[in-house]
N, C-alpha and C positions, 0 to 999 in steps of 0.2 A: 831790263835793258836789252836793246838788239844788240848783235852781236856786229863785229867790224868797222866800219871808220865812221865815228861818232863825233857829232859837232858839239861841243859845251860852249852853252852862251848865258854866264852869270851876271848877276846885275841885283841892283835894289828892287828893278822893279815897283816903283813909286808914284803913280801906278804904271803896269806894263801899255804900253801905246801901239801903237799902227806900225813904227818905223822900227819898233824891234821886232815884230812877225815879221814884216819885209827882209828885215836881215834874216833871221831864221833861214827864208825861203830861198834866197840870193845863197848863201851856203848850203843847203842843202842842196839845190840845183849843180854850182858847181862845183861840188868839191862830190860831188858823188857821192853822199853821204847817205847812211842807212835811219840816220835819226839826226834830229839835233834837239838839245838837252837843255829844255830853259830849269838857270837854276837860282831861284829867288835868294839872297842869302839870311843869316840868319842876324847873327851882328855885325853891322859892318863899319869897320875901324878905320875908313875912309872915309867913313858917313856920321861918324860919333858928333852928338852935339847940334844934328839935324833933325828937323822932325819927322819921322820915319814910320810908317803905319807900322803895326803889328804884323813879323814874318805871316801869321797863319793869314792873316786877308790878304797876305800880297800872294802868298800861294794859291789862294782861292782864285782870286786876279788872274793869275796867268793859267789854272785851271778852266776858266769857261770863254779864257781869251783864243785858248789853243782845241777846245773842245771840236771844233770841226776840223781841224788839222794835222791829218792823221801822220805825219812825218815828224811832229814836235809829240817830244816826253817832256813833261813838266814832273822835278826831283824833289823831294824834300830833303834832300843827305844834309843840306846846311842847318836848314832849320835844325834838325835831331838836333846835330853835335853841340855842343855845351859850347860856352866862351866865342870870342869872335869868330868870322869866316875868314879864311884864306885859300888861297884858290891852289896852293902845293898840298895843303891837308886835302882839301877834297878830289886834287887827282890819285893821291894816296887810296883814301878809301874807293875811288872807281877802279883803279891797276890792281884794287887788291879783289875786287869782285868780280873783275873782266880783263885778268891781266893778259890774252891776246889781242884787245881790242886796241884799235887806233882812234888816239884824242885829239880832236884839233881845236883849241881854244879859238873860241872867235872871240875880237877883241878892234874896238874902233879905233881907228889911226892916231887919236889923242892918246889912247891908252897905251899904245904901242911904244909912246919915249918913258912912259910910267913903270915900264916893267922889272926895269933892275931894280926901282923900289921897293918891290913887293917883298915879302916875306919869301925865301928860298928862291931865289929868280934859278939857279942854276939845277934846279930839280925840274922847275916849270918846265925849262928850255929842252933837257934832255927827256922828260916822259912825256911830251904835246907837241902836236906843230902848233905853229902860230900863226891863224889868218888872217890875217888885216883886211880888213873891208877901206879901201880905197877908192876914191872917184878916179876913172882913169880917161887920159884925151889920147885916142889913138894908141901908139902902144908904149907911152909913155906915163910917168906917173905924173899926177897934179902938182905934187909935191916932193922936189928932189931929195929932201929931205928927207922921207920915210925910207927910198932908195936907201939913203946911207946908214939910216939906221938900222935897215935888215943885212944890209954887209955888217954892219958891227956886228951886231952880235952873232949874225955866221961865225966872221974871225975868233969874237973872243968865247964864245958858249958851244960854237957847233949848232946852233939852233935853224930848226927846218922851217919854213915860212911859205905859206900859200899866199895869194892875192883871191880878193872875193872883190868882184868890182860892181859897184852899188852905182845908182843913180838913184837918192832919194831924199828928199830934202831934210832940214834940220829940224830934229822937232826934239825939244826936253820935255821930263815929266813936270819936270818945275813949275814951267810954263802953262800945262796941263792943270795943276793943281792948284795954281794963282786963278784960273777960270772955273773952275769946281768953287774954290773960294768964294766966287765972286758971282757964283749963281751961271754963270753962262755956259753955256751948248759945247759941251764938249766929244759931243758925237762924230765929228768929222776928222777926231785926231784917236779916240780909243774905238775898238768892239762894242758892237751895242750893247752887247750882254754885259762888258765892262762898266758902261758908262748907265745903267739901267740898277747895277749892283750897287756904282758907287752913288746915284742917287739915292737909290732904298737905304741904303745903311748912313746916309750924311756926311759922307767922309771930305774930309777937306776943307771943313763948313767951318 
């Protein structure tokens, strides 16, 4: 891992797409960052009860999705750990490997009202900042709403907050994997190398 302000951008990765490297690259551009850290997870207890390819291929996935992208590290810290993922265990074990480094979770605007749910919100808040990737008009946000919810939890947590302002349209893996399903050309939403892997191996089929 490089050393100083490190972007962590978790996810299922199901399979990884276009418009998660786009964000990658959008935070790493402005947030000045030395790295950003795609981190596949390993169980994910938001995810329980979906059908979820095996952690090792979706690591593979964002292995040869990121292989020309030399500012993205792709982690395996989730996979390892035994039992579900949470994202305060895994800034644990990153503070504990690189405890001067600087974490800024990157996290979409959806996620962003999701966060006091999580497991240890009050650990997230004090060891990461939190970047929200926002669409913004002028110098105002889209949506007044996330406005107020980065004052909340300013007030109540102390929590630091970056804006990462994205123009990029909506694309789910879901979506992605209903067209793998379904035989179609899924080339203009994943990495070729992605969409070449998940042909060869039949995934989604």
């Amino acid at each position: 891992m490089k050393s100083g302000r490190i972007g962590v951008l978790g996810g299922t990765f199901n399979p990884i797409h276009n418009q998660h490297l786009k964000l990658a690259e959008y935070a790493y551009e402005q947030l000045n960052l030395e790295t950003v850290m795609l981190i596949p997870s390993g169980i994910s207890y938001l995810k329980a009860g979906t059908d979820v390819l095996d952690a090792g291929i979706r690591y593979k996935m964002c292995l040869l999705a990121s292989k020309e992208l030399p500012y993205i590290e792709v982690s395996d810290i989730e996979i390892k750990r035994a039992g579900n993922s949470y994202t305060c265990d895994t800034l644990k074990d990153l503070l504990g490997s690189a405890p001067d480094n600087e974490f800024f979770l990157i996290v979409g605007a959806d996620t962003l009202f999701m966060l006091e749910k999580w497991k240890n919100p009050e650990y997230i808040f004090a060891n990461s900042i939190i970047a929200v990737a926002a669409r913004l008009d002028g110098d105002r946000y889209t949506d007044d709403k996330i406005r107020e919810k980065i004052g909340e939890y300013g007030s109540r947590y102390g929590a630091r907050t970056e804006i990462i302002n994205i123009d990029i349209s909506d694309l789910s893996s879901s979506m992605i994997r209903k067209k793998a399903s379904e035989g179609e050309d899924i080339r203009p939403f994943v990495p070729e190398s992605v969409a070449a892997y998940i042909a060869e191996n039949g995934l989604y089929r």
